[in-house]
Backbone bond lengths (Angstrom), bond angles and torsions (degrees), N, CA, C in turn:
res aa  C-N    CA-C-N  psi(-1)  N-CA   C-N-CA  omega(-1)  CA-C   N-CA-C  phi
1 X - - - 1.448 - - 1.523 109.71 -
2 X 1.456 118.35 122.45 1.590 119.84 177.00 1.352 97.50 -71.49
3 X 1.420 102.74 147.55 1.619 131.89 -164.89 1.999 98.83 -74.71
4 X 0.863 113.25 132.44 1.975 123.50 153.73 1.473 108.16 -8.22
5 X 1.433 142.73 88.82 1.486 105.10 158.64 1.519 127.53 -116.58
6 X 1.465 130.44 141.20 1.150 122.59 -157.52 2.307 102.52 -55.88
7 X 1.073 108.19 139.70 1.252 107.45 161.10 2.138 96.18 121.48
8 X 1.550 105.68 -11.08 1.185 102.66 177.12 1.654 129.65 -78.39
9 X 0.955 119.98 166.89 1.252 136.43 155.20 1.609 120.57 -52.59
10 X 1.366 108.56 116.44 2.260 96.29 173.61 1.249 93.19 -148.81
11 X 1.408 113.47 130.97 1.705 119.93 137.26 1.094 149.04 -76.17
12 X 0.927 144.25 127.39 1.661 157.62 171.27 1.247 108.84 -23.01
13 X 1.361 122.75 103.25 1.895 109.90 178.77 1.685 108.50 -96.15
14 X 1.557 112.00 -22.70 1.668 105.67 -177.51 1.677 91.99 -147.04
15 X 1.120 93.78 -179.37 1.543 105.40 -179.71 1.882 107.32 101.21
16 X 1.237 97.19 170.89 1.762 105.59 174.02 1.706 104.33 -62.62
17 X 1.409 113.64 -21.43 1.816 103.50 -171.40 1.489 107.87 -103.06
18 X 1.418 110.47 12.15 1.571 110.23 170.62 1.443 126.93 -25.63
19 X 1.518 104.81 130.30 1.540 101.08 177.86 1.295 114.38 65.60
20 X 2.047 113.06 31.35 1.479 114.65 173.39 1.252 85.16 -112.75
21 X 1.942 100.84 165.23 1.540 112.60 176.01 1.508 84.00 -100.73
22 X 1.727 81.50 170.12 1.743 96.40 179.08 2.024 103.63 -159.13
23 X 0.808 125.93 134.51 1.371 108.85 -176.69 1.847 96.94 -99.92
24 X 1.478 94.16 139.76 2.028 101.04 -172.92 1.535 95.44 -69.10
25 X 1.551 123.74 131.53 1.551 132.82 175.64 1.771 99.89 -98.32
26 X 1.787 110.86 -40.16 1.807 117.82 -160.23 1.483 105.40 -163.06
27 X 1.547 80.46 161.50 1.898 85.97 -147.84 1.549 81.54 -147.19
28 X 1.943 107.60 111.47 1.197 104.54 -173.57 2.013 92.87 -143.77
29 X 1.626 103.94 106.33 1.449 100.51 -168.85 1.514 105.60 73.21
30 X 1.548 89.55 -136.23 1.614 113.43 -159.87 1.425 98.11 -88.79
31 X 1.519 118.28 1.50 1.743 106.73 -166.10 1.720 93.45 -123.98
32 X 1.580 93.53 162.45 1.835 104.48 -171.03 1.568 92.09 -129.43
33 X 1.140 124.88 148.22 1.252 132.58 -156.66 1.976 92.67 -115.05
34 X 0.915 125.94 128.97 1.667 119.68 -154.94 1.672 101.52 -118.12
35 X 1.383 151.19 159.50 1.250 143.17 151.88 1.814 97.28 -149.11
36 X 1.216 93.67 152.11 1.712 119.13 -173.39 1.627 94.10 -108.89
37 X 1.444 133.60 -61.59 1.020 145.33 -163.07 1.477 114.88 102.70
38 X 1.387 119.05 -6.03 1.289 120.43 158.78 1.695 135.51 -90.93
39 X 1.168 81.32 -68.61 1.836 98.66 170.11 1.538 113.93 -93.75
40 X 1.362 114.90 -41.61 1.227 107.09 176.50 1.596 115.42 -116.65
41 X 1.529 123.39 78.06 1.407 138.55 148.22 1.170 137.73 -13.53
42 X 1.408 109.35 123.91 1.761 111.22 -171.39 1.747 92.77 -50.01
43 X 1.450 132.28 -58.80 1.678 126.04 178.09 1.918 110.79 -30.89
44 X 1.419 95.42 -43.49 1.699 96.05 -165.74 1.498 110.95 -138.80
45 X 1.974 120.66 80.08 0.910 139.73 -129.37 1.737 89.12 -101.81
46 X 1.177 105.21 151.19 1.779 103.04 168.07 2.005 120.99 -109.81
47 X 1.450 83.69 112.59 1.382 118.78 -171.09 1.801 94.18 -47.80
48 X 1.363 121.36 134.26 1.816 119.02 155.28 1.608 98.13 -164.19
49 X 1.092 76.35 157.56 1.923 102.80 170.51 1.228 85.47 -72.61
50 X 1.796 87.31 140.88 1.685 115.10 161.20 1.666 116.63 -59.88
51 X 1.348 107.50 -18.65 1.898 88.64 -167.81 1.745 92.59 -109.32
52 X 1.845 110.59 20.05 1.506 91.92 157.92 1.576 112.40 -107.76
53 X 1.320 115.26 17.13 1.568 114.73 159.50 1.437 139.24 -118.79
54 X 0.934 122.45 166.19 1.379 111.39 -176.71 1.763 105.42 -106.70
55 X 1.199 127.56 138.15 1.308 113.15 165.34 1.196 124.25 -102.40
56 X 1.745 128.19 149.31 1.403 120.52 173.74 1.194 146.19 -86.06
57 X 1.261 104.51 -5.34 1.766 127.85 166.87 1.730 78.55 76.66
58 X 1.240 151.24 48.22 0.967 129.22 120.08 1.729 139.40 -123.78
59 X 1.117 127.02 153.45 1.406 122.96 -169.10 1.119 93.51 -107.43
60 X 1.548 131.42 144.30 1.509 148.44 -170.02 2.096 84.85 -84.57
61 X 1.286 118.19 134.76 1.367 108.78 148.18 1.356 149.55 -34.93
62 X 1.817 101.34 -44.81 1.228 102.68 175.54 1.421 114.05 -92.62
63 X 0.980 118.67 5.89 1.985 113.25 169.35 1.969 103.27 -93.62
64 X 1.467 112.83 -33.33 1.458 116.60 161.05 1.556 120.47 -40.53
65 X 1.050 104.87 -52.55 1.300 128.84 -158.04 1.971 108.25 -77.42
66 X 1.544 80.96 -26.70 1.906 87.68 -173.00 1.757 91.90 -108.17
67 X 1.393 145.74 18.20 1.418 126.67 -138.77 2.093 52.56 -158.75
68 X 0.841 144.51 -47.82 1.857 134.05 -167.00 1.751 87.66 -65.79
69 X 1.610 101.86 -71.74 1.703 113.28 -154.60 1.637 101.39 -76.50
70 X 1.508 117.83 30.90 1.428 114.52 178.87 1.418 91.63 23.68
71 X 1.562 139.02 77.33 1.756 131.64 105.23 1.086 108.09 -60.45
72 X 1.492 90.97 -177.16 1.802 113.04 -179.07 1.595 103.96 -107.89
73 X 1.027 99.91 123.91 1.865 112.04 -168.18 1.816 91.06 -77.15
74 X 1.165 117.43 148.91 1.188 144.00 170.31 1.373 133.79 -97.14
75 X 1.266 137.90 152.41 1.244 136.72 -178.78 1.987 110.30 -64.29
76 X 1.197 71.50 -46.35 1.799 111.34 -174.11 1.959 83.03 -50.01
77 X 1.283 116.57 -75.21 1.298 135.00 -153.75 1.700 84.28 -43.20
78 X 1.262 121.51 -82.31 1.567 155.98 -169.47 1.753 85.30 -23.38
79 X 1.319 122.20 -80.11 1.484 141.91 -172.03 1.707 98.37 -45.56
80 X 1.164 144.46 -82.88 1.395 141.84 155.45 1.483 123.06 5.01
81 X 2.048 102.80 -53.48 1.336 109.46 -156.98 1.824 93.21 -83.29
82 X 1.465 111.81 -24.68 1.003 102.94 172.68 1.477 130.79 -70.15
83 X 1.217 104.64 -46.31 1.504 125.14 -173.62 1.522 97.63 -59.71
84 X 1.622 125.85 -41.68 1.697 109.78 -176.87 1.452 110.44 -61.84
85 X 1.841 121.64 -58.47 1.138 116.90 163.54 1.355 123.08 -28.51
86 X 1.894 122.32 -61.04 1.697 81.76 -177.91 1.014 132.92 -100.99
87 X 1.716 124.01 36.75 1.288 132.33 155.45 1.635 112.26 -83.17
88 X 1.276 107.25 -40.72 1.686 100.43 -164.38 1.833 97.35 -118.85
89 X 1.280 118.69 3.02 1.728 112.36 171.57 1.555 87.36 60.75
90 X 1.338 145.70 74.29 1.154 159.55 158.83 1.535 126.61 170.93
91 X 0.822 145.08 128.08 1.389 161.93 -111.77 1.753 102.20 -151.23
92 X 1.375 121.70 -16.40 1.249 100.29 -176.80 1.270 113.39 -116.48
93 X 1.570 118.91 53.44 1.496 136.00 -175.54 1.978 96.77 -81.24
């Protein structure tokens, strides 16, 4: 199993937000720190255990791209990376 890495793709396996995407921002222990860019904000991140998500082994381009050239990732950015994934099931538009 490839290891957690911040900048990925994870879904929701239990909880009320089941079957939400979230891209991983922090990785502290057993818990992954989650943001949507809507409801749940890089400022106010949603805390879960690692074995309640699934990850996608993919990194959106434009959070790569800002997470290489140390920018400052955006809400805006986060919301995008999602929205390409679930139009085209790929993330590196």
């Amino acid at each position: 199993m490839r290891e957690f890495e911040v900048g990925m793709m994870a879904k929701s396996l239990s909880g009320h937000d089941k079957d939400s995407l979230y891209i991983i921002m922090d990785i502290k222990d057993d818990f992954v720190f989650l943001v949507d860019g809507r409801i749940k904000t890089l400022e106010k991140p949603k805390k879960k255990r690692k074995k309640h998500i699934q990850i996608m082994y993919e990194k959106p381009q434009i959070i790569v791209n800002k997470l290489e050239n140390n920018e400052i990732i955006q809400n805006e950015d986060i919301k995008r990376s999602i929205k390409l994934y679930k139009l085209g099931g790929n993330a590196n538009v």
